[in-house]
TORDREN-352065 format. One line per field, with one value per residue (C-alpha): residue number from 1; x, y, z. Coordinates in steps of 0.1 Angstrom, whole numbers, plus 5000, padded with zeros to 4 digits. Layout:
N
seq c(NUM  ...)
east c(X  ...)
north c(Y  ...)
up c(Z  ...)
END
This chain:
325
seq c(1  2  3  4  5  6  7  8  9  10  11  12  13  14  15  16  17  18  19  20  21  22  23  24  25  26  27  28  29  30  31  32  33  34  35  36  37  38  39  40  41  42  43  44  45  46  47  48  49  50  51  52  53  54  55  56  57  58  59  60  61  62  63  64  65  66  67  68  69  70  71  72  73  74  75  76  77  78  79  80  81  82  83  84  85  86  87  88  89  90  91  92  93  94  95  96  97  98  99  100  101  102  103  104  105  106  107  108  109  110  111  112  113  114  115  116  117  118  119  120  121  122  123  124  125  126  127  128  129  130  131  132  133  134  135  136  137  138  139  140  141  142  143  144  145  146  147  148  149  150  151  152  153  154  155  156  157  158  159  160  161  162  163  164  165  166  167  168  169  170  171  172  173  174  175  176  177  178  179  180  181  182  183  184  185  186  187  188  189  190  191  192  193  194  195  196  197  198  199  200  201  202  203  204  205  206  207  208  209  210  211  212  213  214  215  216  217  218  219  220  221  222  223  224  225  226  227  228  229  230  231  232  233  234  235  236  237  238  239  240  241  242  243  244  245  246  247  248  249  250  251  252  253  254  255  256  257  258  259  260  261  262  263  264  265  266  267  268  269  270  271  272  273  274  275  276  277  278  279  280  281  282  283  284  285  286  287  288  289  290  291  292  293  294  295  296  297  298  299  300  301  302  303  304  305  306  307  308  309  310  311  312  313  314  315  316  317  318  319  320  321  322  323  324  325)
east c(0564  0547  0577  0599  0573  0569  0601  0596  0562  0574  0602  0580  0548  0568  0588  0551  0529  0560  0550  0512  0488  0452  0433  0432  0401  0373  0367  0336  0355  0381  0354  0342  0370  0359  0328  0315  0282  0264  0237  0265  0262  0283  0290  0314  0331  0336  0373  0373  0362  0384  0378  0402  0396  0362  0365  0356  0382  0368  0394  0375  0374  0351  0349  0366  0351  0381  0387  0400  0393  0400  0415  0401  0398  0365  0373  0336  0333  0309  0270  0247  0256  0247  0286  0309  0329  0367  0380  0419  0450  0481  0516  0538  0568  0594  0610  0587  0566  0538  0531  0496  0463  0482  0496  0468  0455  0461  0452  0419  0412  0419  0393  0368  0368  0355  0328  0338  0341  0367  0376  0411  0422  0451  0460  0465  0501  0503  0476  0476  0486  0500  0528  0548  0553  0591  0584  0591  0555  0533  0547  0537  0500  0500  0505  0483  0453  0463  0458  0424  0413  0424  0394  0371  0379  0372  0342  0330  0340  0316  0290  0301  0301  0271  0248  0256  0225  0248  0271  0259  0259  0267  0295  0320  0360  0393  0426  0451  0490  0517  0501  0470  0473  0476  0440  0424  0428  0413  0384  0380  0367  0351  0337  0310  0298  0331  0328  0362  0400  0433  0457  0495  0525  0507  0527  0493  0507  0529  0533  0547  0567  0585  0589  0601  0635  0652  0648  0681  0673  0641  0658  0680  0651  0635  0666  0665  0631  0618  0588  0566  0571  0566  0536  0519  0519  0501  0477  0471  0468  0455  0429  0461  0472  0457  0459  0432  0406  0418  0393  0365  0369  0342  0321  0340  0368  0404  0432  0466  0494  0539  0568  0594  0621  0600  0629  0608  0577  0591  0573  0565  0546  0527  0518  0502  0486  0467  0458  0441  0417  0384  0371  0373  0407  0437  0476  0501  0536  0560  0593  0593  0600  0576  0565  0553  0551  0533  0521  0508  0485  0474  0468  0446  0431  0418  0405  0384  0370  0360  0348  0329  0312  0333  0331  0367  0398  0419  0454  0476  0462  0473  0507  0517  0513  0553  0563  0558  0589)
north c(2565  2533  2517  2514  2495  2473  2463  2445  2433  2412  2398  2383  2374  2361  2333  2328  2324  2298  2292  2296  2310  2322  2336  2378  2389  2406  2444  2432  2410  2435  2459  2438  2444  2478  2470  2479  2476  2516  2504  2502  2528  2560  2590  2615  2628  2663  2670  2707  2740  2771  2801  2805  2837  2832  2796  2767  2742  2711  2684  2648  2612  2589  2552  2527  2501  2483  2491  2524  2562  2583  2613  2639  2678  2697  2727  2744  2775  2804  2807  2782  2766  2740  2740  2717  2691  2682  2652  2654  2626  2631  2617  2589  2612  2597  2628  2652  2670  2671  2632  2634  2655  2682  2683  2700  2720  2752  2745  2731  2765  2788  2766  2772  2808  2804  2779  2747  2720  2700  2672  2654  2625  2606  2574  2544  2545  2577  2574  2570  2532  2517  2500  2485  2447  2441  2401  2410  2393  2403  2440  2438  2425  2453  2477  2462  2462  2495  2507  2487  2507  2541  2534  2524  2551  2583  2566  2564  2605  2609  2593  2622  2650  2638  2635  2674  2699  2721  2695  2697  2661  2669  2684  2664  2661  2645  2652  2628  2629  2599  2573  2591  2590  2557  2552  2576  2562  2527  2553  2566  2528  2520  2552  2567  2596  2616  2637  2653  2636  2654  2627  2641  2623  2588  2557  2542  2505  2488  2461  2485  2499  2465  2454  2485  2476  2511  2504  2488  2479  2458  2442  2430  2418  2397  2381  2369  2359  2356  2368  2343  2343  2378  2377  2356  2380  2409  2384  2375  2411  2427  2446  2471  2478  2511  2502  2477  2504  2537  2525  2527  2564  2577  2599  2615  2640  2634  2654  2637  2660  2647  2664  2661  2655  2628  2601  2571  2580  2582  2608  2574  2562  2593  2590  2555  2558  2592  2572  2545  2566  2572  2607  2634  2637  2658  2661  2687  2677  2705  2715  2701  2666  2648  2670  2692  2732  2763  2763  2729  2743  2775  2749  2720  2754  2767  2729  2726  2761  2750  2715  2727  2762  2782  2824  2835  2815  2839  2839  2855  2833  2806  2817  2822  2786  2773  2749  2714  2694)
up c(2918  2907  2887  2917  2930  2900  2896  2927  2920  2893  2906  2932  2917  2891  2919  2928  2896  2891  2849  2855  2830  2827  2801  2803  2818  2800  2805  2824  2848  2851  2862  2891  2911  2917  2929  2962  2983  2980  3004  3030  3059  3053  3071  3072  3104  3107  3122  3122  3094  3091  3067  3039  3021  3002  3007  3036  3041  3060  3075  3077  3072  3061  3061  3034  3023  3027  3063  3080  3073  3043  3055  3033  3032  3017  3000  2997  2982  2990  2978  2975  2940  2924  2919  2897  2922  2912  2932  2937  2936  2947  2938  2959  2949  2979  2998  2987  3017  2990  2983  3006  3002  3005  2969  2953  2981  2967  2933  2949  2967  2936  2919  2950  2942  2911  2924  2925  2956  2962  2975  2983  2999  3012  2993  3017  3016  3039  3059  3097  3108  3069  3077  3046  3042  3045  3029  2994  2983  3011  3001  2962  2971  3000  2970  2947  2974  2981  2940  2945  2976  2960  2931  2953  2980  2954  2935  2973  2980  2949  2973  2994  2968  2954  2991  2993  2978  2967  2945  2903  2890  2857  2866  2880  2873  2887  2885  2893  2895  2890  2915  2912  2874  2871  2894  2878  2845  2861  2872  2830  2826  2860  2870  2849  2869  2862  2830  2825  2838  2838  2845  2850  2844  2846  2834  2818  2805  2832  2808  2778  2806  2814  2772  2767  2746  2757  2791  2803  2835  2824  2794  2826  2844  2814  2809  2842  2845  2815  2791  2795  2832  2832  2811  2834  2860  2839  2829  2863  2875  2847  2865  2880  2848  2837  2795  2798  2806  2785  2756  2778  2787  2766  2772  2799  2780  2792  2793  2795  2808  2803  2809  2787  2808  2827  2818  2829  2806  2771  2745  2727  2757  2764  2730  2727  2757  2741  2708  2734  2749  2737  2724  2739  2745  2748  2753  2762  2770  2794  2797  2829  2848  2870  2885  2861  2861  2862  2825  2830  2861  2842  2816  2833  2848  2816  2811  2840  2837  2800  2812  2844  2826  2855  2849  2862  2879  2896  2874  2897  2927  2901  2893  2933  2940  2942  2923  2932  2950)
END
């Protein structure tokens, strides 16, 4: 999750920024950080194609422009299209077998019955070679680089969706989870060609999360550091905090998805971050945790199929997919 990690980033950015202060960027700034060159040579290497049903799934990678492959699979349905293109984010969930591509790989075929192509990708954290920091500073700006990568890394498998004949332009969606959440809310501001976002269980203002006067443990951490400290830090790295691009969403439409027994993410929280977006937008909060449930799939689901002008989604394919651990 991204607020054991952050607990950690600002104790040591904090040591580092030692009292120093700098003006908070404008959205325009913040958006340059994103950038990337699209005249840069891209490919995409084939690693093998098996049949799944009515459906194509295609294990590849394709370069970052920060170094190193994406591991992605293509989940290509049958016919000729044009077809709608959903790109898909996976949690950092620790212990769960499911925090890689894998998370959504189900959901992602259901969807490619009904005619849509998918596409999901590892985030740098799991992908072959990452090795963690263990110097508690190198670590935080390993993650931070990382969150920077992940952006630029899907608007660059839009490149990918968007090369194929058989990929509709208007129609283009993500749907992100926890870690995912949080870079897909970055893409609402910084990534135009998406029209519709489901965002799941995203922790949208790192800042509100660390002010937060019911959280114990960082009432404990201001004291020892303090604000102003503190507030140097999200000044100086405001463009990985998620709240300073929700206003910028429109026109895409976004759907916003909580669980109500998500402890770290109050209702409060899920709640301010919904009023920030732009229009169109939407909420729905499950009695669930973290990781969500079925009712929030069938849910999201309906959505997409709405969003994306899809005829059918197979429920009952739907409701076999096990819940997520």
């Amino acid at each position: 999750m991204k607020y054991s990690q952050l607990i950690l980033l600002v104790l040591a950015l904090a040591a580092a920024l030692g009292g120093q202060t700098t003006n908070a960027p404008r959205f325009e700034q913040l958006v340059k950080e994103f950038d990337y060159d699209h005249t840069a040579p891209f490919y995409a290497t084939e690693l093998s194609r098996q049949r799944r049903g009515q459906t194509t799934l295609v294990d590849l990678t394709y370069p970052s422009v920060k170094g190193g492959a994406v591991p992605a699979y293509l989940v290509i349905p049958t016919g000729k299209g044009p077809f709608p293109a959903v790109l898909f984010g996976h949690w950092m969930m620790p212990g769960s077998p499911l925090a890689n591509r894998k998370e959504f790989l189900e959901e992602a075929t259901v969807l490619a019955q009904a005619g849509v192509v998918a596409l999901l990708i590892d985030a740098p954290m799991v992908r072959p070679g990452y090795v963690a920091e263990k110097d508690e500073m190198r670590m935080v700006v390993q993650q931070s680089e990382a969150s920077r990568q992940q952006v630029i890394d899907f608007r660059r498998g839009i490149d990918l969706l968007l090369a194929r004949p058989d990929v509709d332009a208007r129609r283009i969606a993500y749907v992100g989870h926890s870690f995912d959440a949080h870079i897909g809310a970055i893409l609402t501001g910084v990534e135009k060609r998406i029209q519709s976002f489901v965002l799941m269980a995203g922790g949208l203002s790192d800042e509100e999360y660390v002010f937060d006067p019911g959280n114990a443990d960082m009432v404990k951490l201001r004291a020892r550091l303090g604000d102003a400290v503190i507030r140097d830090y999200f000044r100086n790295y405001a463009w990985d905090d998620p709240v300073h691009f929700l206003s910028h969403s429109s026109p895409a439409a976004v759907f916003l998805q909580y669980g109500k027994q998500d402890k770290p993410i109050t209702a409060k929280m899920a709640e301010r971050a919904y009023e920030r977006f732009g229009e169109p937008k939407r909420i729905g909060f499950y009695e669930a945790g973290h990781a969500l449930n079925a009712k929030a799939r069938k849910d999201r689901a309906r959505w997409l199929a709405k969003r994306l002008s899809l005829e059918s989604i197979d429920k009952e394919a739907l409701a076999r997919i096990p819940e997520l651990k």
